[in-house]
Structures are given as structure tokens and as C-alpha cells.
LUMTIDO-279194 format. One line per 4 residues: number of its first residue (from 1); for each residue x negated, y, z negated of N, C-alpha, C. Coordinates in steps of 0.1 Angstrom, whole numbers, padded with zeros to 4 digits. Layout:
N
NUM> X Y Z X Y Z X Y Z  ...
***
This chain:
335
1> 0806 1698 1607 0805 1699 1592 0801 1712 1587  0801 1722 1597 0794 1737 1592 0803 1740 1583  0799 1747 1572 0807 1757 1558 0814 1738 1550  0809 1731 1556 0817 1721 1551 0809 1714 1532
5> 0815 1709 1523 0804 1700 1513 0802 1690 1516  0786 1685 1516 0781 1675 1520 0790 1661 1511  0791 1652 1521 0793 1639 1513 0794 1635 1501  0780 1637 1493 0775 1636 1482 0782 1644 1472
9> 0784 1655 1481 0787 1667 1467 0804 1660 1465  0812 1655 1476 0828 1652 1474 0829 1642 1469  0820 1631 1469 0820 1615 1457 0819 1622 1445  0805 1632 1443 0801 1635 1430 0812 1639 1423
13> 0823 1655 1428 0834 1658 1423 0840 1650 1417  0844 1639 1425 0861 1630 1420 0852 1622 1412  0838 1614 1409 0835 1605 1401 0828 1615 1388  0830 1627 1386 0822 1635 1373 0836 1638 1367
17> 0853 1641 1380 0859 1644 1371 0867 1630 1363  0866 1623 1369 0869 1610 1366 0867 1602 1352  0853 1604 1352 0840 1601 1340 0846 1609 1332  0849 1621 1328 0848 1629 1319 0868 1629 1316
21> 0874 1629 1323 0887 1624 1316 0884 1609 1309  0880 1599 1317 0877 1587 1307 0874 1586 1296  0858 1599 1293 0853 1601 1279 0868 1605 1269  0869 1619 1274 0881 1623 1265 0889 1615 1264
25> 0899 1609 1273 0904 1599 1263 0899 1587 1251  0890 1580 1259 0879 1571 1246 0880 1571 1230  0872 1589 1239 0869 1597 1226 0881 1598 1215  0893 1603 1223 0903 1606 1212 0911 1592 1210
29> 0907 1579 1213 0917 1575 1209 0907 1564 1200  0899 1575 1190 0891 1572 1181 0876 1560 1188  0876 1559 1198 0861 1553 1201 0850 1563 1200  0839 1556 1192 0830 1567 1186 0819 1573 1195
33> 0821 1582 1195 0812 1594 1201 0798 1592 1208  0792 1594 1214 0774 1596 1218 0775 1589 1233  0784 1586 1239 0777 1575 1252 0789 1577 1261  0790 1575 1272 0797 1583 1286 0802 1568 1289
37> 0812 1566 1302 0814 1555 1308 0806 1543 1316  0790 1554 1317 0781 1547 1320 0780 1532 1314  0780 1540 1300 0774 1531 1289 0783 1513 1291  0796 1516 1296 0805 1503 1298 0799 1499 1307
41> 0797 1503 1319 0794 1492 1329 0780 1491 1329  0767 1498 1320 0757 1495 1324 0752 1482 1309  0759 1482 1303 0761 1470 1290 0776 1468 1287  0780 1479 1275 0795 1468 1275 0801 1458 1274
45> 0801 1459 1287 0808 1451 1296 0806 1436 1297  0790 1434 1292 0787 1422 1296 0783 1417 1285  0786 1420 1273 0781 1417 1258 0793 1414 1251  0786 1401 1249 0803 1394 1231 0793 1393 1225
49> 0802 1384 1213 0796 1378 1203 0792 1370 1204  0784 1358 1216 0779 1347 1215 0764 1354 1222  0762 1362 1225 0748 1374 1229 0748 1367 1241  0739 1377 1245 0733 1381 1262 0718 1382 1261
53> 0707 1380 1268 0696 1382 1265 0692 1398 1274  0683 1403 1267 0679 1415 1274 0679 1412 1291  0670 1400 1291 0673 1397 1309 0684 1394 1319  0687 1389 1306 0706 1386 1318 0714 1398 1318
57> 0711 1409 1309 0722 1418 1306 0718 1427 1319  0704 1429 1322 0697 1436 1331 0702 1429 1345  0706 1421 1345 0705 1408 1361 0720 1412 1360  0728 1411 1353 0744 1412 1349 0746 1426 1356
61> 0739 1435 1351 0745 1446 1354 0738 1457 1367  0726 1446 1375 0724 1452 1382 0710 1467 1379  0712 1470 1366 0706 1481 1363 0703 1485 1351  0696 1488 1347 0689 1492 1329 0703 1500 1324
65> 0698 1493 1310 0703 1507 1304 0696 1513 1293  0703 1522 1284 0697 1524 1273 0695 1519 1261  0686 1506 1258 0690 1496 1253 0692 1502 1237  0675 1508 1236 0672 1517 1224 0683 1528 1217
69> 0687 1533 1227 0698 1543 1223 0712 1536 1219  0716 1527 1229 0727 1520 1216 0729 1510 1207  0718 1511 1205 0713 1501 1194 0709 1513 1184  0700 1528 1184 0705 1534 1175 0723 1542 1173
73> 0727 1540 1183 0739 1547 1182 0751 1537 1174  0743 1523 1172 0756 1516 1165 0765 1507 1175  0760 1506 1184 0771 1500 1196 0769 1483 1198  0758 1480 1197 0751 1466 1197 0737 1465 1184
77> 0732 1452 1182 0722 1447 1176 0712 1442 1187  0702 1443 1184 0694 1434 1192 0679 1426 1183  0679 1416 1185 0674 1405 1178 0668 1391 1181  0652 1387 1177 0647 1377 1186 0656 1367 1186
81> 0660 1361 1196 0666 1350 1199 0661 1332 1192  0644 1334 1196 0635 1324 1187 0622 1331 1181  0617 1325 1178 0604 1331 1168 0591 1334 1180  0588 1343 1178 0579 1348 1190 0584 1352 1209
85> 0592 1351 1205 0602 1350 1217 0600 1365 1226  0598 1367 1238 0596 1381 1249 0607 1387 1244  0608 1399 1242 0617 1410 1242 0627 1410 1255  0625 1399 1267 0635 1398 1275 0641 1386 1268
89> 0638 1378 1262 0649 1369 1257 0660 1372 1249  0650 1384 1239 0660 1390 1227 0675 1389 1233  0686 1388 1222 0699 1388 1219 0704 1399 1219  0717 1404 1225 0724 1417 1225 0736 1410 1223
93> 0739 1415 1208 0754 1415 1203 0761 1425 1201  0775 1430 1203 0778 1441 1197 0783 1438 1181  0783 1451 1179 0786 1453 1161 0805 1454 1167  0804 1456 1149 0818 1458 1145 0827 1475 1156
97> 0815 1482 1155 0818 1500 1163 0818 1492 1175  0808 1485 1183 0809 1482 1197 0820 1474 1202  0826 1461 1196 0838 1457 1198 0848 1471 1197  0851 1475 1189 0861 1483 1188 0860 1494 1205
101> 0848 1498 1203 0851 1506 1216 0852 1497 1231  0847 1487 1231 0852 1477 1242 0865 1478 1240  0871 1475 1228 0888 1476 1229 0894 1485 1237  0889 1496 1233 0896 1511 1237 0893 1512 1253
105> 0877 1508 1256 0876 1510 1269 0883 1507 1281  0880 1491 1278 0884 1480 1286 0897 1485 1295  0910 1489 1287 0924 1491 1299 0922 1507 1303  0915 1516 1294 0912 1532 1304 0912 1531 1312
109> 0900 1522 1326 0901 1522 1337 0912 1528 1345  0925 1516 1347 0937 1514 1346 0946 1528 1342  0943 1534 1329 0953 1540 1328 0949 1554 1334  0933 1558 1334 0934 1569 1345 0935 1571 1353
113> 0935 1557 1363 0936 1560 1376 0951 1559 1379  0962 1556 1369 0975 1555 1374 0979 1571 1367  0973 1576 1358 0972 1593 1362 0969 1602 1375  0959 1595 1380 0957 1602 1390 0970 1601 1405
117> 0975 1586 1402 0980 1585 1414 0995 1590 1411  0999 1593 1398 1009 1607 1395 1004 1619 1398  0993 1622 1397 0988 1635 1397 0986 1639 1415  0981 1632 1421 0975 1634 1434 0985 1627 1445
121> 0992 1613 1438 1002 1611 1451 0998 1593 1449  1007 1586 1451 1002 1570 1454 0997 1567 1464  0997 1571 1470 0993 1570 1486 0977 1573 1487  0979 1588 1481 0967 1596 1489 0954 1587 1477
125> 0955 1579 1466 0951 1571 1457 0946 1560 1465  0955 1552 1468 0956 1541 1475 0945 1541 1491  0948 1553 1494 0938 1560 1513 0922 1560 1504  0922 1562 1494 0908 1568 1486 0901 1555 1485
129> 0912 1545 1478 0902 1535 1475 0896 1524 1488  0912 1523 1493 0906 1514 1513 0896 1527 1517  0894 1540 1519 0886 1542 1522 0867 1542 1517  0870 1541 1505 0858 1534 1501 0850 1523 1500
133> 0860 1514 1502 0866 1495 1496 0855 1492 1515  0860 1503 1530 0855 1499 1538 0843 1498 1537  0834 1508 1531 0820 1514 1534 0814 1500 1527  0819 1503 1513 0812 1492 1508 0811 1478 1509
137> 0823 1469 1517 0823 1459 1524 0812 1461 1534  0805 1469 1541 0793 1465 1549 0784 1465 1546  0779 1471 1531 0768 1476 1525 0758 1464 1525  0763 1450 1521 0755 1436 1523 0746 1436 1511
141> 0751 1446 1502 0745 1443 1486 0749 1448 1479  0748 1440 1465 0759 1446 1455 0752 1452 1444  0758 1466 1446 0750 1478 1441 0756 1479 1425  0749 1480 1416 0755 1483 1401 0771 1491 1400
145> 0776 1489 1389 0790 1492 1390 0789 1512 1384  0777 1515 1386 0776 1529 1376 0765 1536 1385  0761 1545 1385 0746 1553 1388 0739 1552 1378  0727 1547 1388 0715 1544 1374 0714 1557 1365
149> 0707 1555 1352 0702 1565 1345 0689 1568 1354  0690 1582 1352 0678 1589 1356 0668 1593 1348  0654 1587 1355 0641 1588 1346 0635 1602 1352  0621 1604 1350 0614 1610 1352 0613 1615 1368
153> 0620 1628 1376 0621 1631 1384 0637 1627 1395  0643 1621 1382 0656 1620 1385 0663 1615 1399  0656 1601 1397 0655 1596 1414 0669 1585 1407  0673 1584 1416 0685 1571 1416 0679 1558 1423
157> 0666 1549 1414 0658 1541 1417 0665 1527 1416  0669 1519 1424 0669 1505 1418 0661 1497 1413  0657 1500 1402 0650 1487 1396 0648 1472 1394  0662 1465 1395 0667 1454 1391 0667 1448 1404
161> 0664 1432 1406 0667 1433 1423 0675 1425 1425  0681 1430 1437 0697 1427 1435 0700 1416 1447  0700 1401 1436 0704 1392 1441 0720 1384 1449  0728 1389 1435 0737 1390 1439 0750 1387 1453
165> 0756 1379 1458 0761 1386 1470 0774 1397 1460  0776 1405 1473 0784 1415 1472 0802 1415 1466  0802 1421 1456 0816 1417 1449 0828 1419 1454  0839 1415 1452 0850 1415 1457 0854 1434 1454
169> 0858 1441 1461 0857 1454 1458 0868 1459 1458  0878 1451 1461 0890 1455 1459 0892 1451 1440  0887 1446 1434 0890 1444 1420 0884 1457 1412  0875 1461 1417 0867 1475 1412 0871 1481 1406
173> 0871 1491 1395 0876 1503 1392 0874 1516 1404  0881 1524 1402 0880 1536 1411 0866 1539 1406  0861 1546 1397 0847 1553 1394 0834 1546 1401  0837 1529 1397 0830 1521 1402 0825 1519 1419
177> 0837 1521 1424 0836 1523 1439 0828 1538 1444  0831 1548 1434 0827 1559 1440 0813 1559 1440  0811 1553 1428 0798 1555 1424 0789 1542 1433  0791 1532 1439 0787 1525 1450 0784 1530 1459
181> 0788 1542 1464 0790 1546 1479 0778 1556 1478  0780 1566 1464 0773 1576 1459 0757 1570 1466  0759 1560 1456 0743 1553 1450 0736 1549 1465  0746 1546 1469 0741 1541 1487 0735 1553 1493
185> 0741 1563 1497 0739 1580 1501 0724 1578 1496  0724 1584 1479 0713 1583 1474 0699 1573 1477  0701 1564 1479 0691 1558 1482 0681 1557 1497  0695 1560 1502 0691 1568 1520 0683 1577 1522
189> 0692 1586 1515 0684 1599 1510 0669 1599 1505  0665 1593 1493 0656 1593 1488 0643 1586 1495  0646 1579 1501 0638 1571 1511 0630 1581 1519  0635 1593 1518 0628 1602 1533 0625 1616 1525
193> 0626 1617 1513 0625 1628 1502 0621 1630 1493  0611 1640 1493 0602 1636 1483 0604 1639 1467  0620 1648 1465 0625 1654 1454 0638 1645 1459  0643 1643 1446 0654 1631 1445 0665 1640 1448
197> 0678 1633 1452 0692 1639 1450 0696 1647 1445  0696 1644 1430 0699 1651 1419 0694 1661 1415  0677 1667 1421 0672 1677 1419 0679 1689 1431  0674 1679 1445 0682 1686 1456 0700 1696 1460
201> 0707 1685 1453 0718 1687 1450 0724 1698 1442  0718 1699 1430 0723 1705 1413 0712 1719 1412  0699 1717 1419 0693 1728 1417 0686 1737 1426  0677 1729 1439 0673 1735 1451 0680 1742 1459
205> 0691 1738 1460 0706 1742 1465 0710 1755 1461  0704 1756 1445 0713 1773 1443 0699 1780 1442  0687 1777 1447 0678 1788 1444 0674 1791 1459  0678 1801 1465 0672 1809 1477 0660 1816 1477
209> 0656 1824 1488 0644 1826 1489 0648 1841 1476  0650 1843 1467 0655 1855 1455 0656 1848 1445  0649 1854 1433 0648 1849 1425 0660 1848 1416  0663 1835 1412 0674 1835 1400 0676 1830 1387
213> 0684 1842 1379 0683 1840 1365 0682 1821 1360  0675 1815 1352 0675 1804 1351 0689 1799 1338  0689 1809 1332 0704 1809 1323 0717 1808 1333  0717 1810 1344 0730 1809 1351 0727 1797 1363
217> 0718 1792 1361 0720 1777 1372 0727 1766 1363  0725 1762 1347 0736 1753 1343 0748 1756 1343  0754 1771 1348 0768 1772 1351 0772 1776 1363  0761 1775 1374 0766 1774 1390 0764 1762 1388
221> 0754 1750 1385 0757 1734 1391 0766 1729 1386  0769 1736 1372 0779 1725 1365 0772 1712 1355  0762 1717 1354 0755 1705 1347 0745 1711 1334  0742 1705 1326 0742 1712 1314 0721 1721 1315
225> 0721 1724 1304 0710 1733 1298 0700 1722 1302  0698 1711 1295 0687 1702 1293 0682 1694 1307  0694 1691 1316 0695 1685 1329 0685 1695 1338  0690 1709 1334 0682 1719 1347 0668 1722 1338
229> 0662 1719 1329 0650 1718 1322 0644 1711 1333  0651 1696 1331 0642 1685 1334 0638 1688 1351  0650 1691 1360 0650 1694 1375 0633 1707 1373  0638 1716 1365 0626 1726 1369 0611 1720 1366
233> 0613 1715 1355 0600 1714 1351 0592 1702 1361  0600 1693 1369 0596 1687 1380 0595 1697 1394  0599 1704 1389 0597 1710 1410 0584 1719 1401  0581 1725 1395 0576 1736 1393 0559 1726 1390
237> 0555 1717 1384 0546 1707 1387 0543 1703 1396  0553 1708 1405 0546 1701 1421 0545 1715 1429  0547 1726 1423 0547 1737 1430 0553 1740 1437  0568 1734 1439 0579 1739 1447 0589 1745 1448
241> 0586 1758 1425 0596 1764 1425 0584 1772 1415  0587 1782 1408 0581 1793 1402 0587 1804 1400  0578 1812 1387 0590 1823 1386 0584 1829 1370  0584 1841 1370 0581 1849 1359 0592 1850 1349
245> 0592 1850 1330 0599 1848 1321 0610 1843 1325  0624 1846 1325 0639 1839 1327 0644 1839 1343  0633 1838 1353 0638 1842 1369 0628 1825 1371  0634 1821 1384 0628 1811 1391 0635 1816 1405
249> 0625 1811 1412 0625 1811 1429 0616 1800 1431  0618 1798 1447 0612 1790 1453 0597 1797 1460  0591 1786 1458 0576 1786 1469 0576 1783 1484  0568 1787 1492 0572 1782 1508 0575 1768 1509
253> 0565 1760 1505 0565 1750 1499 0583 1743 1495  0585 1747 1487 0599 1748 1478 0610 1749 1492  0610 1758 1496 0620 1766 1504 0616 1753 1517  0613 1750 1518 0611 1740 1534 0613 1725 1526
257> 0616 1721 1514 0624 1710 1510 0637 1709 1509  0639 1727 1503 0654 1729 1504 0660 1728 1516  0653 1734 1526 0663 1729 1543 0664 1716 1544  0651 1711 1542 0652 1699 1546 0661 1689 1537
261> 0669 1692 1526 0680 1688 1519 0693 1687 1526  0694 1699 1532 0706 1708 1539 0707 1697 1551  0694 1693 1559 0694 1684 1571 0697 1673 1570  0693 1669 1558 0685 1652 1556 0707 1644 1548
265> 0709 1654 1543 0726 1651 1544 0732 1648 1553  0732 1660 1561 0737 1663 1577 0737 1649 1582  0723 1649 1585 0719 1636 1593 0722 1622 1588  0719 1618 1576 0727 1608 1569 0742 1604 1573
269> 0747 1611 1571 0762 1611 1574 0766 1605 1587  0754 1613 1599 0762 1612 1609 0755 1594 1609  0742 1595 1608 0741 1579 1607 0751 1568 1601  0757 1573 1594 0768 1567 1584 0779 1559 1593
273> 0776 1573 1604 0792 1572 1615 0786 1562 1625  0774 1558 1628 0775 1547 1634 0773 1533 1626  0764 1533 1617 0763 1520 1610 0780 1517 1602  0787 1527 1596 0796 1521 1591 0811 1521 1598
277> 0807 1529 1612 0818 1531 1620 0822 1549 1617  0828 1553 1630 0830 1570 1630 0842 1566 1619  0854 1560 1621 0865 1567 1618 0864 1562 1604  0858 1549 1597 0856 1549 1584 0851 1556 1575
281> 0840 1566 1580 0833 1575 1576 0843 1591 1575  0852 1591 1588 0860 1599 1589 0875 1602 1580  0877 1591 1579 0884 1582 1565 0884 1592 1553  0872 1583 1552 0866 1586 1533 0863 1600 1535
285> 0855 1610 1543 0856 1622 1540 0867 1628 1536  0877 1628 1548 0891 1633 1546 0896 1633 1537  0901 1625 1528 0907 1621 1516 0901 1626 1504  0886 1623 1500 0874 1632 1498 0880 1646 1495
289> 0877 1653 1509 0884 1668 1508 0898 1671 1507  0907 1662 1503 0922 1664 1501 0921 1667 1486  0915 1651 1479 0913 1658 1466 0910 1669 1462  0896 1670 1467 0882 1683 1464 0889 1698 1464
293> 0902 1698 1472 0907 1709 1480 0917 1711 1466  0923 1704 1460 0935 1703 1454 0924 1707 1442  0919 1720 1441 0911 1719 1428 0917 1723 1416  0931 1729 1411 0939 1730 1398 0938 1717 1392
297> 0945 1706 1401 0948 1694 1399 0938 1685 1396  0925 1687 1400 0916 1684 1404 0907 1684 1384  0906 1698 1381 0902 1704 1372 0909 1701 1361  0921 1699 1359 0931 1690 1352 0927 1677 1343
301> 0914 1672 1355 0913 1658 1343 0895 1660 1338  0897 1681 1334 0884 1681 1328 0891 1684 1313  0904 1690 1313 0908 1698 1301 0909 1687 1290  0902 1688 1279 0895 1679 1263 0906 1679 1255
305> 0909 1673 1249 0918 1671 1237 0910 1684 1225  0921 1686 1219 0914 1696 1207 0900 1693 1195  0904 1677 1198 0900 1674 1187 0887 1663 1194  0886 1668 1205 0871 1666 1212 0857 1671 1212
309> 0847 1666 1214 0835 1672 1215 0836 1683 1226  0840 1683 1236 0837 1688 1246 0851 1704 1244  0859 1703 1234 0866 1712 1233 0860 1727 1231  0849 1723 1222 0840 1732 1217 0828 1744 1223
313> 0831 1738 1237 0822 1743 1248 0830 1748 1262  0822 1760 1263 0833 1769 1274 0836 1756 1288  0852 1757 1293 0854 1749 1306 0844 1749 1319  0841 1742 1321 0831 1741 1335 0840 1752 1347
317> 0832 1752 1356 0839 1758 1366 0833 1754 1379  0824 1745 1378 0820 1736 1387 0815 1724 1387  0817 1717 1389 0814 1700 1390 0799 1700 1401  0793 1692 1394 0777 1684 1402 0778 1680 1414
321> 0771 1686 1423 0769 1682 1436 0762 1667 1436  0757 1662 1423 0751 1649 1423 0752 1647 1408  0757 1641 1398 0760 1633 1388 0744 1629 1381  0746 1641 1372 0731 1635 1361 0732 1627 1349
325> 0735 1612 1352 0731 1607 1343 0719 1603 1336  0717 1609 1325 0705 1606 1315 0711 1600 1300  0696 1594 1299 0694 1584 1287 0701 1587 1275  0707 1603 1275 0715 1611 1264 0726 1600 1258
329> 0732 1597 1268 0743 1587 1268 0751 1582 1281  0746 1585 1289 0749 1585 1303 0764 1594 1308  0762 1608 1299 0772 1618 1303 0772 1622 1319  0779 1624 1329 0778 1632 1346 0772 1640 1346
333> 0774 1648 1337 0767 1660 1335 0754 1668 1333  0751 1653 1323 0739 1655 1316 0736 1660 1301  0752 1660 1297 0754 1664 1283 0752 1659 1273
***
């Protein structure tokens, strides 16, 4: 695996670029603005008109969401169900905006991924998903269809407890799979680490023992202004990073988490290769780096319609080694 990207970082690629063609189309085909693909599978999805209670929506989907935010964003109501009733009973209906963007959502799935399998090949589409479809048939739980939103210190925590048995995975969306497999990694990971993925990944990663400008790590991770706030202002409270006016560097401290990131991947993986089998493991990387490798094609399903939000803001030039979803609207990016 020397000079090679870790695991994480090759789900992250294909599921950030994925997410973000999804939005753009959504977006332009008039579904209203403020909330990522997250937002479908972590509510959406499981909300009509006959309502959902805050608790089943949470048990449904496996994982919180932003209840507050789409409820001011216009996407749902929420309302006691009976008079004095727990705020887990309350009713989640969508509005008039929320239906309509279920409309729009709902067949996207579907139509980007039959983009991609013009774009990339039917085959090498089809190797992507049996290669994922294996890992997660042994997982023996059924992991939310999205990556959680990330709280305070940007851990990919399961909250919700997951009763569930494990879903048929061949019905899945592509994103949905990736982001299963992702979330699995992640939790391995975090289990043995005391700074989460997403910090590890998007920001310990580009800071060496030299100090660097803090204006150019949201355009080495690929992930926005507000996301690398939140990573710093956690490592630097715990004294693992520091740095005078617009420079940060790491502490000894700092610098001996960062390896141990560089390891604790390494190692993961190869554990991967026995619990989920060598050549399954060997599989899903491969194909992984076929995409990852094909990066014109790849970068392809970042380019915005004109008449997009995201038109407005210079093109990325790298995609997240780990996928920051925050409360914003559950953008990849963190946007």
C-alpha cells in the first residue's frame, strides 16, 4: 500500500463526487436550496403526509438528523401529536417545498448512477457495486443509508441503536453503499483514536512538522472554510496543533497522532483482509482506484450548472479524504 490512498480517502472521492452531482442536479431542476443528499436519507425519505413521530423517524433512519434546520428551512412541520405529548412523539410532515423536493429526489438516485455507468463503463459500475454489496453483507448490521452529521469534534458516532437486521443491499443506492462501508472504516477507526476521521483525514494529514498557512488547508482538503475552523479549533484545545497569526503546525503531541493516523488505516485494512476476506477487500480497492485514477472523468460530476449555487465559487481541485457532513445541510464538504 506504500505511495498508495488509504481506503477511506477512495470511498470518500466517489461518495463526495457523487453527493455533489446529485445536489446540482436537485438544485437545478428547481428543488429548493439549503440541504445536501444527506438530508433524503437522513429524513425525506421516511416522511408523508400521514406523519412520522420524531422517534420512529430516528429508528427509520438509523441516525439523527437536522430536525431544527429543516423545519426552519421549509422542508417539513413539526407538531405535538397530543396535548402535552414528549417531543419524541411530535409529528413530522412535509410542507408543500418538502413534497416537491421528494419529487425531484426520489428518481436522481437512478439517473446518476446511469451517468456514471456511461461515463466510467457498465461493467466497471456494476464491479463497484458487487464490490461493496460483499463487504457489507458481512457487516451483521445495518448501518444508516448516509454518514452521520458531525457534532462536536466530528466523530462519525452512532447514536441510534441499530436494531434492525441488515438490508437487502443490492436495492441500495450507489452513495448509500459507499457511505456503509465508509461509516464501517470510521467506526473501527475511531474506536482506537482519540481525534476522529474527519479531523485525521481532511486536516492532520496536511499539517507536517512546518508550519502551514491556515488559508490554504480548505483548498488542499477540499473541504470548505468553516469545516477547517471546526477541525482546528478541536485539535488546538487539546494541544495537538498551534501556531502564530495565519500559520498552524503541529505539537509533539499533534505529530505522534498524525502517524498514528497513517498506521491505524494501514492496519485497519489489512484487518479488513481477514475479517472480510483478502480478495473482497482486494476487489473494492481496485475498482476504488480505477475510478480515483480516471480523475478528468471523475471531476466531471463536480462541474455546476450556471445557474447553481456552487457555480459561484472557484472549482475544487480536491475532494475529502473523509466527507464532512455538518448540520449546515449535510453538504460532503462542509459547505
Amino acid at each position: 500500500m506504500k505511495g498508495s490512498l488509504p481506503l477511506t480517502a477512495l470511498l470518500s472521492h466517489l461518495l463526495v463526487a457523487f453527493t455533489i452531482e446529485f445536489d446540482n442536479e436537485a438544485e437545478h431542476r428547481t428543488a429548493p436550496r439549503l440541504v445536501s443528499l444527506a438530508m433524503w436519507s437522513n429524513c425525506m425519505q421516511f416522511v408523508d403526509e400521514k406523519g412520522v413521530t420524531v422517534r420512529d423517524l430516528e429508528q427509520a433512519a438509523r441516525t439523527r438528523t437536522n430536525l431544527n434546520g429543516m423545519v426552519r428551512w421549509g422542508y417539513v412541520t413539526l407538531e405535538p401529536g397530543a396535548a402535552k405529548a414528549p417531543r419524541s412523539k411530535w409529528l413530522i410532515r412535509p410542507t408543500p417545498s418538502g413534497r416537491s423536493a421528494q419529487e425531484t429526489w426520489r428518481p436522481l438516485f437512478a439517473t446518476v448512477e446511469d451517468r456514471w455507468r456511461q461515463r466510467f463503463g457498465e461493467a466497471e459500475v456494476t464491479v463497484l457495486r458487487n464490490s461493496l454489496e460483499a463487504i457489507i453483507d458481512q457487516l451483521g448490521i445495518d448501518l444508516p443509508d448516509c454518514l452521520p452529521i458531525l457534532g462536536y469534534g466530528l466523530y462519525s458516532k452512532l447514536e441510534i441503536p441499530q436494531h434492525r437486521q441488515p438490508a437487502n443491499s443490492s436495492a441500495l443506492p450507489l452513495p448509500s453503499l459507499l457511505s456503509k462501508v465508509l461509516l464501517a472504516f470510521a467506526i473501527d477507526f475511531e474506536s482506537e483514536s482519540e481525534v476522529s476521521l474527519a479531523i485525521c483525514a481532511n486536516v492532520l494529514r496536511l499539517i507536517d512538522p512546518q508550519a502551514v498557512p491556515v488559508r490554504d488547508l480548505p483548498h488542499l482538503a477540499g473541504v470548505s472554510k468553516e469545516g477547517i475552523a471546526m477541525a482546528l479549533s478541536f485539535l488546538q484545545k487539546r494541544e495537538l496543533a498551534g501556531g502564530k497569526g495565519k500559520v498552524v503546525g503541529l505539537t509533539p503531541i499533534g505529530e505522534q497522532v498524525r502517524e498514528k493516523y497513517f498506521q491505524l488505516v494501514r492496519s485497519i485494512e489489512d484487518r479488513w483482509r481477514t475479517r472480510f476476506g483478502a480478495d473482497s477487500v482486494h476487489r473494492l480497492r481496485t475498482s476504488l482506484e480505477q475510478f480515483v485514477s480516471d480523475r478528468d472523468t471523475l471531476f466531471r460530476a463536480l462541474e455546476p450548472y450556471p445557474d447553481g449555487w456552487r457555480a459561484s465559487l472557484p472549482q475544487p481541485k480536491e475532494l475529502p479524504h473523509y466527507p464532512m457532513v455538518l448540520h449546515r445541510g449535510g453538504y460532503p464538504d462542509g459547505s
